[in-house]
N, CA, C and O of each residue as an XYZ file, in Angstrom:
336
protein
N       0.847     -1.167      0.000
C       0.000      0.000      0.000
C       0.894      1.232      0.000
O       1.902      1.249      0.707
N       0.612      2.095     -0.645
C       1.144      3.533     -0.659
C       1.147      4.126      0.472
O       0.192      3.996      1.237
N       2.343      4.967      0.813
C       2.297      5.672      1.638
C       2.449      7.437      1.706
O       3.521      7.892      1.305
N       1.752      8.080      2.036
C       1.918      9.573      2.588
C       1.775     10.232      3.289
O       0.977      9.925      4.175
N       2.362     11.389      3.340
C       2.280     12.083      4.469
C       1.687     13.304      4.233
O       1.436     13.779      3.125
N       1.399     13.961      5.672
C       0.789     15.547      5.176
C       1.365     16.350      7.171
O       1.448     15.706      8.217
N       1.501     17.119      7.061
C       1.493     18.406      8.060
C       0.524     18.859      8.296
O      -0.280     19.428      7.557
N       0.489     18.566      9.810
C      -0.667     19.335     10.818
C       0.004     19.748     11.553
O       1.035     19.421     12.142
N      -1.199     21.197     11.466
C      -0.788     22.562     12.612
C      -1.561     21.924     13.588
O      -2.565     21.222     13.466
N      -0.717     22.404     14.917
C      -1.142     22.249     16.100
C      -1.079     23.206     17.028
O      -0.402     24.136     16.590
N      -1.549     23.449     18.319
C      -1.101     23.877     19.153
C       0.075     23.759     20.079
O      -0.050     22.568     20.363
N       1.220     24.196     20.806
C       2.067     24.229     21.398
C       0.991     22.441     22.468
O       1.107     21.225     22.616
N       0.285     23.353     22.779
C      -0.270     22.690     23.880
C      -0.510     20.685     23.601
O       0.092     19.778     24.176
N      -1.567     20.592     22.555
C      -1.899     19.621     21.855
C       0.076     19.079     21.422
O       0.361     18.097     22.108
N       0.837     19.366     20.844
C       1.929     18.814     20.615
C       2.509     18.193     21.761
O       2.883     17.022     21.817
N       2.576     19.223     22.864
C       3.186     18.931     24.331
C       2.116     17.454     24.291
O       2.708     16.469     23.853
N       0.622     17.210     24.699
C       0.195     16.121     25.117
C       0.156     14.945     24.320
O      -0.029     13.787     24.693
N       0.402     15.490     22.901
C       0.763     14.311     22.289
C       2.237     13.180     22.252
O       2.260     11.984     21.962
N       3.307     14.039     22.638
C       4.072     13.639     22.386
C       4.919     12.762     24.317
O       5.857     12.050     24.677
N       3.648     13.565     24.944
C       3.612     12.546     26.763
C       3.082     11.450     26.185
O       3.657     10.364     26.106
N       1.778     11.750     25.692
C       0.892     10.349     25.449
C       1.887      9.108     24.715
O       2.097      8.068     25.339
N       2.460      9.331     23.354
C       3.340      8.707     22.853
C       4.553      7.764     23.872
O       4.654      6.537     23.829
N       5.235      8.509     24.585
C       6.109      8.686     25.552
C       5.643      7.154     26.680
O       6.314      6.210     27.097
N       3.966      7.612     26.871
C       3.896      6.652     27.664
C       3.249      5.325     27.370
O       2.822      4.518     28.196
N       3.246      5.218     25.893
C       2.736      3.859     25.769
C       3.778      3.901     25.290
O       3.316      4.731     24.508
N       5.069      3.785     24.890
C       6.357      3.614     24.295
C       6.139      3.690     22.461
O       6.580      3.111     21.468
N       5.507      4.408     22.678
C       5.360      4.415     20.590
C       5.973      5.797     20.392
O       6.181      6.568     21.330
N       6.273      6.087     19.014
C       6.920      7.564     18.586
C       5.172      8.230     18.170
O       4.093      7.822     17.741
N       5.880      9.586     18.681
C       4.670     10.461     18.114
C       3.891     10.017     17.096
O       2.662     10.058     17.141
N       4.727      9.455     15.874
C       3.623      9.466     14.308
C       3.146      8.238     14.615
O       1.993      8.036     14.236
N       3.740      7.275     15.242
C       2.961      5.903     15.250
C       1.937      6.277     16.580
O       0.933      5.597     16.789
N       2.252      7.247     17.309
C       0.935      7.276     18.239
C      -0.397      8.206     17.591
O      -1.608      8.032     17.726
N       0.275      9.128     16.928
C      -1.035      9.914     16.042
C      -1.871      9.034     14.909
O      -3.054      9.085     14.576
N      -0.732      8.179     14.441
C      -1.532      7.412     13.553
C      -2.336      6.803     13.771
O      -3.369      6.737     13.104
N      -1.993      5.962     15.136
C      -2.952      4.931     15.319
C      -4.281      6.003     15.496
O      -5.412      5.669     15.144
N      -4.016      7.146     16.007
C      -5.230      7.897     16.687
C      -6.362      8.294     15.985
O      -7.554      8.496     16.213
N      -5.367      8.352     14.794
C      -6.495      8.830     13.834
C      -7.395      7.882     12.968
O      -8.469      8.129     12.419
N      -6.448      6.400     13.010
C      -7.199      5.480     12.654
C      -8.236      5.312     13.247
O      -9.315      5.096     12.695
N      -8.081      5.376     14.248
C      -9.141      5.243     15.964
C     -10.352      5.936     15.622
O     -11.478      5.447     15.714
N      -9.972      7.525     15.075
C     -11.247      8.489     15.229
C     -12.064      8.174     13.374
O     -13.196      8.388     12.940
N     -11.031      7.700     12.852
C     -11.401      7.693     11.476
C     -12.466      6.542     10.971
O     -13.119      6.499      9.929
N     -12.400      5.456     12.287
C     -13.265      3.960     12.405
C     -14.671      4.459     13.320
O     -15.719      3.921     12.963
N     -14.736      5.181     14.160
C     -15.016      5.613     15.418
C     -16.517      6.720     13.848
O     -17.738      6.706     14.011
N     -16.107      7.134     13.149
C     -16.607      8.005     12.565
C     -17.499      7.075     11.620
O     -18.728      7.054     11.557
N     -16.336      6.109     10.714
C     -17.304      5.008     10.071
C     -18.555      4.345     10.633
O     -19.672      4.450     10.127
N     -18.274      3.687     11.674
C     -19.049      3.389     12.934
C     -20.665      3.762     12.766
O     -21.715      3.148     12.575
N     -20.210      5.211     12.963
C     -21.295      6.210     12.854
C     -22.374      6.279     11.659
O     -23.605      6.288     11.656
N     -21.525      6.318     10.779
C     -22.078      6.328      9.235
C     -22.953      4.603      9.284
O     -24.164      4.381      9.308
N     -22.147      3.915      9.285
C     -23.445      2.379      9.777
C     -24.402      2.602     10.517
O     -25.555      2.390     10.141
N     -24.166      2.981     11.481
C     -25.247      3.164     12.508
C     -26.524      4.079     12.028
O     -27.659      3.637     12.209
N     -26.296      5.540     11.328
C     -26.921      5.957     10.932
C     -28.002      5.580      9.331
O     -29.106      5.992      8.975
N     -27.067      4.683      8.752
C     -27.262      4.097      7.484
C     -28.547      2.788      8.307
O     -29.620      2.875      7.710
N     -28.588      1.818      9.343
C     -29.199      1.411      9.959
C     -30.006      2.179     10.558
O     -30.508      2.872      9.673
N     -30.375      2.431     11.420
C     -31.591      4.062     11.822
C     -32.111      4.331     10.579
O     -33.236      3.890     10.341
N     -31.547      4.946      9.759
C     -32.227      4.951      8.619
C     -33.602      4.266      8.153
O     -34.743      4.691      7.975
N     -33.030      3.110      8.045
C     -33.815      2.085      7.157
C     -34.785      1.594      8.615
O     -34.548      0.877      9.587
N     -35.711      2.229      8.257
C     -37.002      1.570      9.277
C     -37.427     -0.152      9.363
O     -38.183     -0.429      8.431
N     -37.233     -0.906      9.923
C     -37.662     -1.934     10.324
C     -36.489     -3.075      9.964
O     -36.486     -4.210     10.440
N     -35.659     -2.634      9.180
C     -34.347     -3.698      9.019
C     -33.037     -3.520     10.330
O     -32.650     -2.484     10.870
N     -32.707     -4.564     10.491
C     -31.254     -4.613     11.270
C     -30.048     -5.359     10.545
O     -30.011     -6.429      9.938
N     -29.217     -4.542     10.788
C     -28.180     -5.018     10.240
C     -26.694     -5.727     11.127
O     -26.318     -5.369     12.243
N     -26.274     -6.417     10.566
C     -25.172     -7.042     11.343
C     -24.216     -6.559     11.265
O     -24.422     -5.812     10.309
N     -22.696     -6.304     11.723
C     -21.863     -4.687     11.625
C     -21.537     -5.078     10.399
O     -21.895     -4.219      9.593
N     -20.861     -6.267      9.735
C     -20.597     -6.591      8.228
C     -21.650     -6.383      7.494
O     -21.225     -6.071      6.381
N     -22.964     -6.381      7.495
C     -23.565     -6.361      6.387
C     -24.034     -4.665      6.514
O     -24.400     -4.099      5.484
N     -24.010     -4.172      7.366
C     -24.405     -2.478      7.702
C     -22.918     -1.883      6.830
O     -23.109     -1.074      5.922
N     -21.959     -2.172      7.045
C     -20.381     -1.205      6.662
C     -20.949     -1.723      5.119
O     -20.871     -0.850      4.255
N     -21.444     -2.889      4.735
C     -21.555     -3.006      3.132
C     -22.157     -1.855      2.716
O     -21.833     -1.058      1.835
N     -23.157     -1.882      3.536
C     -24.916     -1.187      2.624
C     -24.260      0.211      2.885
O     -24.508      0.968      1.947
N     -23.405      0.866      3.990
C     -23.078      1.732      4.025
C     -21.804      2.670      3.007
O     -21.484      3.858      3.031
N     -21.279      1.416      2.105
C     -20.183      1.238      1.347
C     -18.741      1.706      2.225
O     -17.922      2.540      1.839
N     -18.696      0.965      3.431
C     -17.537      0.636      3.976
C     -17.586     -0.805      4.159
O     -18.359     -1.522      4.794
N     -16.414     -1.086      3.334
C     -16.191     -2.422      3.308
C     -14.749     -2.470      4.181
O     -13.614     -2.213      3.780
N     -15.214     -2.901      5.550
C     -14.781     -3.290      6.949
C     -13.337     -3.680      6.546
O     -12.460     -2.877      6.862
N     -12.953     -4.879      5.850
C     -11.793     -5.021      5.076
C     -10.843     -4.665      4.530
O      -9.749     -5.188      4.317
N     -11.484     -3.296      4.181
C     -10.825     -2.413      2.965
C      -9.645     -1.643      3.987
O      -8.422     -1.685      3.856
N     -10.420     -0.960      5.000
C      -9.410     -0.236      5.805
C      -9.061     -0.525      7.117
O      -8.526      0.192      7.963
N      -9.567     -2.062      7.183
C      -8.734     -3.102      8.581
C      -7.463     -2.853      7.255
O      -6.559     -2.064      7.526
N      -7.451     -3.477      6.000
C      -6.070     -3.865      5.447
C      -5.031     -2.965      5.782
O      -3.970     -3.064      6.398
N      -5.850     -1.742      4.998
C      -4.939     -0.331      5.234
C      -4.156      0.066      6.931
O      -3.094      0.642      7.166
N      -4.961     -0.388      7.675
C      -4.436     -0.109      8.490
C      -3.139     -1.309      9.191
O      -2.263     -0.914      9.960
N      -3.235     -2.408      8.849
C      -2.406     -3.566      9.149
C      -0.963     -3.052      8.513
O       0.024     -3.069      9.249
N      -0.846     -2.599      7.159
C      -0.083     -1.866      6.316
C       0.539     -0.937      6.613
O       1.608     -0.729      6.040
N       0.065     -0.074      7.609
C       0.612      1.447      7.735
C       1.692      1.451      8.589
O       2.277      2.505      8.839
C-alpha cells in the first residue's frame, strides 16, 4: 500500500500532550497519532453504519452487512491499516 504524508498545525499545547501520550505507551509520536487517527477515522465510520441502519425503518443489520450497505467495506481499511 502507498504511503503519505501531510502536516498538521497544532497547538504548542496539543503537541506537548501528544508527544507525553506517545512517551507513555512507548510508541513515537507518528505511530501514536496514527494509530489515533485510525481510531477516530473507524469511530466516525461506525457512525455512518449506525446511521445508514436508523435509517432504514424496520431492518437490522449485522456490523458486516451495515459497513456493506453503508459502502464501507470493513476489510478495505482493517487492510490499510495492518499496512501502515
Amino acid at each position: 500500500m502507498a504511503k503519505t504524508s501531510m502536516e498538521i498545525v497544532m497547538s504548542d499545547d496539543l503537541k506537548r500532550r501528544l508527544s507525553a501520550a506517545a512517551e507513555k505507551t512507548g510508541k513515537t509520536v507518528q505511530e501514536f497519532a496514527q494509530e489515533a487517527l485510525y481510531t477516530y477515522v473507524e469511530d466516525i465510520e461506525d457512525g455512518v453504519v449506525s446511521d445508514v441502519a436508523l435509517s432504514e425503518e424496520g431492518l437490522t443489520y449485522i456490523l458486516p452487512e451495515g459497513e456493506r450497505v453503508a459502502g464501507l467495506e470493513h476489510s478495505i481499511y482493517e487492510a490499510s491499516r495492518k499496512t501502515a
